[in-house]
C-alpha positions as CSV (number, residue, x, y, z in Angstrom):
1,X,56.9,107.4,68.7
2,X,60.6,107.9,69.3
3,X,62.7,105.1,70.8
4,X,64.7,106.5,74.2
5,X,68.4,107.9,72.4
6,X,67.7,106.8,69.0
7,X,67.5,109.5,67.0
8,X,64.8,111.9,65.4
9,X,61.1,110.1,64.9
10,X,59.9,108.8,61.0
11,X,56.8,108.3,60.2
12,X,55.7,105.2,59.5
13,X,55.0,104.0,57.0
14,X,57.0,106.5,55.0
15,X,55.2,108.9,53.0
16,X,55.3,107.9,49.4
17,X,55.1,110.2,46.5
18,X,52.8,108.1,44.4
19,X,55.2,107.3,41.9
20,X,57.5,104.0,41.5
21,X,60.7,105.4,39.5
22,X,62.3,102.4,38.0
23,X,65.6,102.4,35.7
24,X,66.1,101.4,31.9
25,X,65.0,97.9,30.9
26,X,67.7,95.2,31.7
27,X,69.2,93.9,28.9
28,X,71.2,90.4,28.9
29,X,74.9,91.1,27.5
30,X,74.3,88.4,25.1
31,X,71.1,86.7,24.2
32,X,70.1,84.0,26.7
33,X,69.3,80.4,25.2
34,X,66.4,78.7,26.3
35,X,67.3,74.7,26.3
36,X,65.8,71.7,28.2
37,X,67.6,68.5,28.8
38,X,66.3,64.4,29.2
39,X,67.4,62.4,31.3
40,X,67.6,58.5,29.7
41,X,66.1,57.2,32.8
42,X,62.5,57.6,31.4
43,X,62.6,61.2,33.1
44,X,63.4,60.1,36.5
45,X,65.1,62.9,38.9
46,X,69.0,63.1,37.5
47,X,71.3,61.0,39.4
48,X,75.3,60.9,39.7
49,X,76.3,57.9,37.0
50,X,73.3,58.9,34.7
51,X,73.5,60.2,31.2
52,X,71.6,63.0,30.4
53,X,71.1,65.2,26.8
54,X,71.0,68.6,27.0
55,X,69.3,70.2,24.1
56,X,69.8,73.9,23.0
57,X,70.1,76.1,20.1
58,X,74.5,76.1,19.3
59,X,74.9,72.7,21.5
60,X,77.0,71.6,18.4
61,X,79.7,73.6,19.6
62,X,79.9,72.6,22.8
63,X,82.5,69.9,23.7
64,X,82.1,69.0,27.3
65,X,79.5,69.4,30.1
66,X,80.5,71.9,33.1
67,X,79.1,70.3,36.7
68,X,79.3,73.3,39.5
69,X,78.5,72.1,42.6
70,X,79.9,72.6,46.4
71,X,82.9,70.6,47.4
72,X,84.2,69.9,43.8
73,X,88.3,71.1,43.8
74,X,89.6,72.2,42.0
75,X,88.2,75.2,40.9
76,X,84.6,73.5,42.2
77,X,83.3,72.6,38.5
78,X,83.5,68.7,37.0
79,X,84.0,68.7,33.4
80,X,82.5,65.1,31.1
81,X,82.6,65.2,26.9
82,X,79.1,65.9,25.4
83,X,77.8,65.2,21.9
84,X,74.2,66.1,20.9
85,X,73.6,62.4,20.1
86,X,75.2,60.9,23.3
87,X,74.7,63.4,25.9
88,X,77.1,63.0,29.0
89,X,77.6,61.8,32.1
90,X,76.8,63.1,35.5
91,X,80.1,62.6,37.2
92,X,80.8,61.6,41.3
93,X,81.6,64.2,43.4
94,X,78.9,66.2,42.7
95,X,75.6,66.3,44.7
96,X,72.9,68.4,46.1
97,X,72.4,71.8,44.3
98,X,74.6,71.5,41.1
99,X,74.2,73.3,38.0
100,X,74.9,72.6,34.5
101,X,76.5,74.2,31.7
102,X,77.5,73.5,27.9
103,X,80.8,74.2,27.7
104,X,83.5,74.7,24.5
105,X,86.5,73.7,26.9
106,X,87.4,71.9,30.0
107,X,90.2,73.7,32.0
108,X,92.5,71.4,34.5
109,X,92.1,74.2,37.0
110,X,88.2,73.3,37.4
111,X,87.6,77.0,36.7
112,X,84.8,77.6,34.4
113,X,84.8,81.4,32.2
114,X,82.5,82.7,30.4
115,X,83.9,83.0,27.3
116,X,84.4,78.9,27.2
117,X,80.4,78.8,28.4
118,X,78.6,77.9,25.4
119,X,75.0,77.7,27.2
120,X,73.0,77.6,31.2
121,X,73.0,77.2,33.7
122,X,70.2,74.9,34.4
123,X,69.3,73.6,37.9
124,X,70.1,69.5,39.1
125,X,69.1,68.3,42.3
126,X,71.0,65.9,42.7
């Protein structure tokens, strides 16, 4: 059926030619790291003011951790220090949907790059 000054009819649905043509396999630029992190709360939802110990595969070299969340200026990421043994710090000003990186640096600007990311992001609802 063609709607009044809408152009030429299409069938619908479309005709399909049977076959699904998909591209090359995506491949990560650099390997992704699975990690997992515990809160010290006895595994209680994270909260702004708790610690929490991120665990993955190269965390040694990671010196900070990288809080992105709305309404953080500048640059709308919080950097706190990390150590494997210690963990960090979930700092104030961050809430609702946040994410969390490992980090090797943290800028003044609030800006975090990928060359200073060491590992995430993982998902906090805070």
């Amino acid at each position: 059926m063609r709607p009044s000054g809408r152009g030429p009819s299409l069938p619908w649905p479309p005709p399909s030619s049977g076959r699904v043509r998909r591209g090359p396999p995506w491949k990560p630029s650099s390997p992704l790291r699975r990690w997992s992190w515990n809160p010290t709360r006895g595994g209680a939802s994270p909260a702004v003011g708790a610690v929490i110990k991120p665990k993955t595969a190269g965390a040694a070299s990671a010196t900070h951790c990288a809080f992105t969340s709305g309404g953080v200026v500048p640059g709308g990421t919080s950097f706190t220090t990390y150590s494997p043994a210690q963990g960090c710090l979930i700092p104030h000003g961050v809430a609702g949907v946040t994410y969390l990186f490992l980090s090797k640096a943290a800028p003044l600007d609030g800006v975090l790059t990928d060359e200073d990311t060491i590992a995430g992001p993982i998902f906090l609802g805070l």
